[in-house]
Steps between C-alpha positions, in 0.01 A plus 500: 500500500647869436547732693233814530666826327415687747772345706713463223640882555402719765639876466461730844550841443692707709249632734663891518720640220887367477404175638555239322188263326531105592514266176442125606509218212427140649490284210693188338851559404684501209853611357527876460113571662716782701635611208144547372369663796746732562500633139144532540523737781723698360313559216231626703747764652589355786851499673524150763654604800455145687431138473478169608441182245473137639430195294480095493608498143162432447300800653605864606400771706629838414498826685571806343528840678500792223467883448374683193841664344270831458264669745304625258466166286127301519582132569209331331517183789190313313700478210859414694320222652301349151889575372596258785301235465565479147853411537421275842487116347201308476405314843340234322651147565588503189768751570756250678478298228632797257767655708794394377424478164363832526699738218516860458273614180501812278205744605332487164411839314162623380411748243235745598354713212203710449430761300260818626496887485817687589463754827673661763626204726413234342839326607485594829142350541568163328862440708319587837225222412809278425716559809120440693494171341838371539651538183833596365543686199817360311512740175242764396446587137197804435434552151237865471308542138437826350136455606607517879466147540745260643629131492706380799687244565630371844663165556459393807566240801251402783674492814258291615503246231157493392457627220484180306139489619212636320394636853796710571517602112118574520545746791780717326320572192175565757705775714640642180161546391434673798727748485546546099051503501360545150825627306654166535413324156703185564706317822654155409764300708703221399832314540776621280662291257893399478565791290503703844783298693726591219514853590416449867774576750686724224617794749416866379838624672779566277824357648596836607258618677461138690880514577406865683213317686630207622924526504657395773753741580468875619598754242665835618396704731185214662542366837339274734192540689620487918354163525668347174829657619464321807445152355589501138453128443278265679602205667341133394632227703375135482522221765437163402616340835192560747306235302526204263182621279525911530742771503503828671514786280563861665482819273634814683476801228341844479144498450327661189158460329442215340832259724260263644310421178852424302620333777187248449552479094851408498396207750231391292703516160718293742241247535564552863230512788457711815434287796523752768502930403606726737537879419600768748638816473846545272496138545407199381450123571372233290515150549460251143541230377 
C-alpha cells in the first residue's frame, strides 16, 4: 500500500520573518533522491541552512531547514511541495523491485504552439501560466505577421513529468485559453521529433565570453571576497576505516548558493548513496555508501 501524499512532504513555514520553513520528505530511497530534492529547493529560491537525512537503503526521511535567498521573493509552497513529490519515487511495492535497475532518463521536450492576436504582454501572460504549471521553457521562437498576429513557439519540459498524458496536456491548452480568451485561434502540444536533439545543448556563448564567465584564475586588479581569502580551497577527506560497507566523507569549504545541491549531483553521477546527511554551519558531514 502507498503512502498518503500528504505525508509524503510536509513544508512548515517559518512562523515570523527570517525563520527558517521546515521541508520533511519521508519516502522510499533511491540513488541521487537528495540530489533531486535539493535542486528542487533551490529552484524555488531557497538557500538550506540545515539538515538531517537518515535512511535503510530502502526508505528515507529527510529534513530540510531553508530560507528564501530574497525577502521580497513569493515562495509558491503548493507548488514546491507538488515539485517534491514529483521527484519522491513511487511507494508502490513495485518500487523495490525497480531500484537498482532504476536509470537516469532524458526529460523529454514538447513543442507548444498556437497562433492568436499580438498585444501588449502577451509573453508575459503565457510564461506566468507556464511557471504556474510547472513547466520549463527550453527555447522560445515568436514569429509576429503584418496583420498583428503571432505564431509562437516554446519547447518545453514538465518538471513534473506528466505531460505525456492527455490530462496534463489537456489542462495547458485549457489555462492558455484562459488567459489568451477569444484572440487565441489555435493551441497544440506535442513531442518534438529527433530533429530537435541535434541542436539541443548547442551553447549560445561564444568561447570568449564563456572563458570571462567561468575562468578560473583572477585577472588584474580582482581579489577575494574575506571569506574566500580565508579558505581558498575546501577540504574533502574520506575514511573508509570506520566500517566495512560505508565511508565517511567530510566536506569543509565556504558556503555559496547552490553547494549543497552540487554536492548531491556529483554523488549521484557517482552512483553513490547518502546513508546518513548531516549539514551544519561552514561544515559538513555525510555519511555514504
Amino acid at each position: 500500500m502507498g503512502l498518503p501524499s500528504d505525508d509524503t512532504v510536509l513544508i512548515q513555514k517559518g512562523k515570523k520573518p527570517g525563520e527558517p520553513c521546515v521541508i520533511t520528505v519521508n519516502c522510499p530511497d533511491q540513488t541521487g533522491l537528495g540530489c533531486d530534492i535539493c535542486r528542487t529547493i533551490l529552484e524555488f529560491g531557497l538557500s538550506i541552512t540545515k539538515g538531517d537525512i537518515t535512511t535503510d537503503g530502502k526508505w528515507c526521511y529527510i529534513v530540510l531547514w531553508a530560507l528564501p535567498h530574497s525577502t521580497t521573493r513569493i515562495v509558491k509552497w503548493e507548488n514546491l511541495k507538488n515539485r517534491l513529490l514529483s521527484v519522491c519515487p513511487s511507494c508502490s511495492v513495485s518500487f523495490y523491485f525497480n531500484l537498482q535497475s532504476s536509470q537516469p532518463k532524458s526529460t523529454p521536450v514538447y513543442l507548444l504552439k498556437f497562433f492568436c492576436l499580438d498585444r501588449k504582454g502577451l509573453l508575459h501572460d503565457v510564461t506566468q501560466v507556464l511557471c504556474e504549471l510547472e513547466l520549463t521553457i527550453q527555447r522560445v521562437k515568436v514569429t509576429t505577421t503584418p496583420d498583428d498576429r503571432v505564431l509562437d513557439l516554446f519547447f518545453i519540459t514538465d518538471n513534473m513529468d506528466l505531460l505525456h498524458t492527455k490530462k496534463r496536456r489537456d489542462e495547458t491548452c485549457e489555462q492558455l485559453h484562459a488567459v489568451l480568451g477569444e484572440s487565441c485561434m489555435s493551441c497544440e502540444l506535442q513531442l518534438v521529433g529527433p530533429e530537435y536533439e541535434s541542436h539541443h545543448g548547442i551553447s549560445s556563448l561564444s568561447p570568449v565570453i564563456a572563458e570571462e564567465l567561468f575562468r578560473c584564475e583572477l585577472s588584474d586588479g580582482e581579489t577575494l571576497n574575506p571569506d574566500l581569502s580565508k579558505l581558498k580551497s575546501a577540504c574533502v577527506t574520506i575514511d573508509n576505516s570506520l566500517s566495512p560497507a560505508h565511508s565517511l566523507l567530510q566536506i569543509h569549504c565556504v558556503d555559496q548558493k547552490g553547494l549543497l545541491y552540487d554536492v548531491m549531483r556529483t554523488l549521484k553521477d557517482c552512483n553513490i548513496q547518502v546513508m546518513i546527511f548531516l549539514l551544519v554551519h561552514n561544515y559538513w558531514l555525510q555519511n555514504t555508501i
